[in-house]
C-alpha positions in Angstrom: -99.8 -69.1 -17.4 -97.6 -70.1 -20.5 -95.1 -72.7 -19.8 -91.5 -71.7 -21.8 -90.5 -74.4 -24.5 -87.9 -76.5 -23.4 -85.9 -78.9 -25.0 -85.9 -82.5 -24.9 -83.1 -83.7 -22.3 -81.5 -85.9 -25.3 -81.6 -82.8 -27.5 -80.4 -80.6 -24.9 -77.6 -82.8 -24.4 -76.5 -83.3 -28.0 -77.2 -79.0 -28.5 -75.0 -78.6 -25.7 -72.1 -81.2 -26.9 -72.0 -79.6 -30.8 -71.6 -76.6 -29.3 -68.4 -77.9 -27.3 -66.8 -80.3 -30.0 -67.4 -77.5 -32.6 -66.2 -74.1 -31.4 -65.7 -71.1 -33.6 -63.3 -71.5 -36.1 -59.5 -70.1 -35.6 -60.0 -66.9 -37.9 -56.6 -64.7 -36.3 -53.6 -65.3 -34.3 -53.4 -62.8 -31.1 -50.7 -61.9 -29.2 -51.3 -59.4 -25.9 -48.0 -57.8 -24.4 -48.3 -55.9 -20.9 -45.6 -53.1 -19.9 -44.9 -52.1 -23.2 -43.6 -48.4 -23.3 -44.5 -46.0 -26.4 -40.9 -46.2 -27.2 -40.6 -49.8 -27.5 -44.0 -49.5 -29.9 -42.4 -46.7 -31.7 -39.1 -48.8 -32.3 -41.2 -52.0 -33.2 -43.4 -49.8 -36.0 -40.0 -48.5 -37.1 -37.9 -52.2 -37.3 -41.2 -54.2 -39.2 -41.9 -51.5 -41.6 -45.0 -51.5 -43.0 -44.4 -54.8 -45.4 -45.8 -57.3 -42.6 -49.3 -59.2 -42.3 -49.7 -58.5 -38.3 -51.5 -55.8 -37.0 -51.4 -53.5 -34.2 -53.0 -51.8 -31.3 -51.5 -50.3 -28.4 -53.1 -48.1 -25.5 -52.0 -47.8 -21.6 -48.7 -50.3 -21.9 -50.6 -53.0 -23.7 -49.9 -54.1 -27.2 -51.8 -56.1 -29.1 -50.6 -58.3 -32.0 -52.7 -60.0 -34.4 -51.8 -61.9 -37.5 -55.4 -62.9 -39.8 -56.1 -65.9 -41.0 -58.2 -67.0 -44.2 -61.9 -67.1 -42.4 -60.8 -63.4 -41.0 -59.4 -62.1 -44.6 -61.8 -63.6 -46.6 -65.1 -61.9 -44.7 -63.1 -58.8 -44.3 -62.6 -58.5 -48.3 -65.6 -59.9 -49.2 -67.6 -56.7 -46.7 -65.3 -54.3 -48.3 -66.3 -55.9 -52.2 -69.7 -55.4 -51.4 -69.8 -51.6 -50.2 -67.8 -50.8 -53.6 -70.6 -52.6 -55.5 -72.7 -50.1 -53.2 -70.7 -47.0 -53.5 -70.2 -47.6 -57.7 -74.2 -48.1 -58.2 -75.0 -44.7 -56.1 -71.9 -42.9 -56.9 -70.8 -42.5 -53.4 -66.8 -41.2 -53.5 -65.3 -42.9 -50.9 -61.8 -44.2 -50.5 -60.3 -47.3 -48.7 -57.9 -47.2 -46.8 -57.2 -50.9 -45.3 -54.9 -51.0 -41.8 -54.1 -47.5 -41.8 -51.8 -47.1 -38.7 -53.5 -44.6 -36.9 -51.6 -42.9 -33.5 -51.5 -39.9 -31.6 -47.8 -39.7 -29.6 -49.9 -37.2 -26.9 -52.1 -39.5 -25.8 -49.8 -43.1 -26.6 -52.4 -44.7 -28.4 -52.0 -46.6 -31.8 -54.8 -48.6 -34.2 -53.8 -50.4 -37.5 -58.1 -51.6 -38.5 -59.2 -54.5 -40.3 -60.1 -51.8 -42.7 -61.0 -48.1 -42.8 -62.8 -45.6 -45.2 -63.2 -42.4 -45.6 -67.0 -41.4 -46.9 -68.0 -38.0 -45.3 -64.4 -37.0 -45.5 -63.4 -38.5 -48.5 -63.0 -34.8 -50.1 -61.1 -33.8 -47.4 -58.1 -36.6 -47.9 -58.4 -37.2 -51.4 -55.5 -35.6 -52.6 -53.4 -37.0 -49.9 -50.9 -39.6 -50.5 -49.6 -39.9 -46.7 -52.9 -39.4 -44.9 -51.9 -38.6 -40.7 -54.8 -39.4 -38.0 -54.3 -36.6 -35.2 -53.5 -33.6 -38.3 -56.2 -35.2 -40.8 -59.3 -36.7 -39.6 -59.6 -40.1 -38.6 -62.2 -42.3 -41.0 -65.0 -41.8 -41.2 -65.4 -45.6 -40.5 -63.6 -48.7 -39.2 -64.4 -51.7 -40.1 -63.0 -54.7 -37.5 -63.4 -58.6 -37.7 -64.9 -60.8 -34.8 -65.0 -63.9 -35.1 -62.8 -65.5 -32.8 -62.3 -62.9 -30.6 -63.8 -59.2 -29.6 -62.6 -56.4 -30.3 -63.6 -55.2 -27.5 -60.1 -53.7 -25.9 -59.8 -51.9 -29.4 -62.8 -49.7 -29.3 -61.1 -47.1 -26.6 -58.3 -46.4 -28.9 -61.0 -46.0 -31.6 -62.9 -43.4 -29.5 -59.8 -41.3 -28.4 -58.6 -41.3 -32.3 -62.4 -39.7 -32.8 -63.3 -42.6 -35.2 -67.0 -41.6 -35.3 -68.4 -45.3 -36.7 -67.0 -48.7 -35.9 -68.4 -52.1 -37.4 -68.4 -55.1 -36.1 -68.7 -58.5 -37.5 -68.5 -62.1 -36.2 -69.2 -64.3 -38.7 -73.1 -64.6 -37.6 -74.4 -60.5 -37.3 -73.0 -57.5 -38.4 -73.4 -54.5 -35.3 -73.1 -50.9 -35.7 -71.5 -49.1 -33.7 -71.5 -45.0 -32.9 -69.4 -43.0 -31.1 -71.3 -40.5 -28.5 -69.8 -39.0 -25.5 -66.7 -40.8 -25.6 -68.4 -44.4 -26.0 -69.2 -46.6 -29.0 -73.2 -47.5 -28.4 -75.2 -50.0 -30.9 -77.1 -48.0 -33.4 -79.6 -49.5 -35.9 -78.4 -47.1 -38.9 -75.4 -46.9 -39.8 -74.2 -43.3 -39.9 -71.9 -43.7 -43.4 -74.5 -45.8 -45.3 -77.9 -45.2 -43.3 -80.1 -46.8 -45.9 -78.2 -50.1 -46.3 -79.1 -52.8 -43.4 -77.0 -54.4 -41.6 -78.7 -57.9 -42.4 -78.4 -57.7 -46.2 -74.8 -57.4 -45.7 -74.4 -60.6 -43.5 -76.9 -62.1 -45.9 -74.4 -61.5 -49.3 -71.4 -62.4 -46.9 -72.3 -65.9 -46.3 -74.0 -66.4 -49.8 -70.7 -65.9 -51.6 -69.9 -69.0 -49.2 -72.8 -71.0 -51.5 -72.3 -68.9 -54.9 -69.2 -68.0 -55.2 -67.9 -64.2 -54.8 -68.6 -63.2 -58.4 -72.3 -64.4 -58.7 -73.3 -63.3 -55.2 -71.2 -59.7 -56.1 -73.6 -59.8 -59.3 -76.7 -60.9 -57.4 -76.1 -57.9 -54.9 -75.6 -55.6 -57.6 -79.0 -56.3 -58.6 -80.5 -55.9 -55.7 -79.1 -52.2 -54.9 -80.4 -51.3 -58.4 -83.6 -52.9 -57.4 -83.9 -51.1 -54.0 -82.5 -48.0 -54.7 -83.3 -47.1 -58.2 -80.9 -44.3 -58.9 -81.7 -42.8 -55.2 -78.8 -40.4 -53.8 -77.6 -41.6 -50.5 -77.8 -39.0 -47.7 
């Protein structure tokens, strides 16, 4: 029979203590309010305006606030810098559209992402100015940030809006998510970009960390000409 590795009890010990003298880093601020009517969210949409740096989600009475900080913007921008470089090399029209606030009065539910696009549907909106989840379609994918903490209360909203592709990322891994039958499950493709892994995105992320965001934006430039070769993405 083989014996499972273990650790050395020293090692164990000192694994165990890094891990507790150096949690995750603060990358958002989050505020959770119970009991909150969709009046009170309408109102609160209505007094901030859309000139504010929180975001917000609200579903059955509970709103969520969050406010991101540098470690949350920074990955954020830097994912959405690299699927341009992705989109400009294969000539893929797709249009950003950042925290779009996304709610449907009928069913009192509201979304504003880390970031959205529209790829599939890009056509559809393109024209649009004032683009209206519930009377247009909802992205084609949202993008959310993870690192401190899940985003797991969001993805119901997500799935009554129809949002067919959430990712996720939390500073380590980068998941896709699919909706099917009402639920987000992990898929290994994603379904906007199916030819563009998962890993080499978390890979260029932390690079810039190391290179800077111009030479690793420059480095991954190369590599989609190198692994794609003028190839039409599906």
């Amino acid at each position: 029979m083989m014996n499972t590795p273990t650790l050395p009890r020293e090692q164990a010990a000192t694994s165990v203590s890094e891990k507790i003298e150096n949690p995750r880093p603060l990358s958002e601020n989050r505020v959770l309010l119970h009991g909150v009517s969709w009046e009170t969210f309408e109102c609160l949409l209505a007094d901030v305006g859309d000139r504010r740096k929180t975001l917000f989600h609200y579903i059955n009475g509970t709103l969520e606030i969050m406010s991101p900080l540098l470690l949350h913007e920074g990955s954020n921008r830097f994912i959405e810098a690299l699927l341009g470089v992705f989109v400009d090399e294969l000539e893929i029209d797709m249009r950003r559209l950042g925290s779009l606030l996304m709610k449907i009065p009928e069913l009192k539910i509201g979304a504003e992402p880390d970031s959205c696009y529209y790829v599939k549907n890009e056509l559809v909106i393109r024209e649009k100015e004032n683009v209206i989840v519930g009377q247009d379609p909802p992205p084609d994918l949202v993008l959310e940030v993870d690192i401190t903490n899940p985003s797991d209360r969001r993805l119901p909203i997500y799935a009554l809006l129809g949002v067919p592709e959430v990712w996720r990322y939390d500073g380590y891994s980068l998941e896709f998510l699919a909706l099917q039958n009402g639920e987000y499950v992990a898929i290994e493709n994603s379904l906007s970009f199916p030819t563009l892994p998962a890993a080499i995105i978390v890979e260029y992320v932390q690079k810039r960390l190391l290179l800077g965001e111009s030479k690793t934006l420059k480095e991954f430039r190369g590599w989609v000409r190198a692994n794609y070769s003028q190839q039409e993405e599906v």
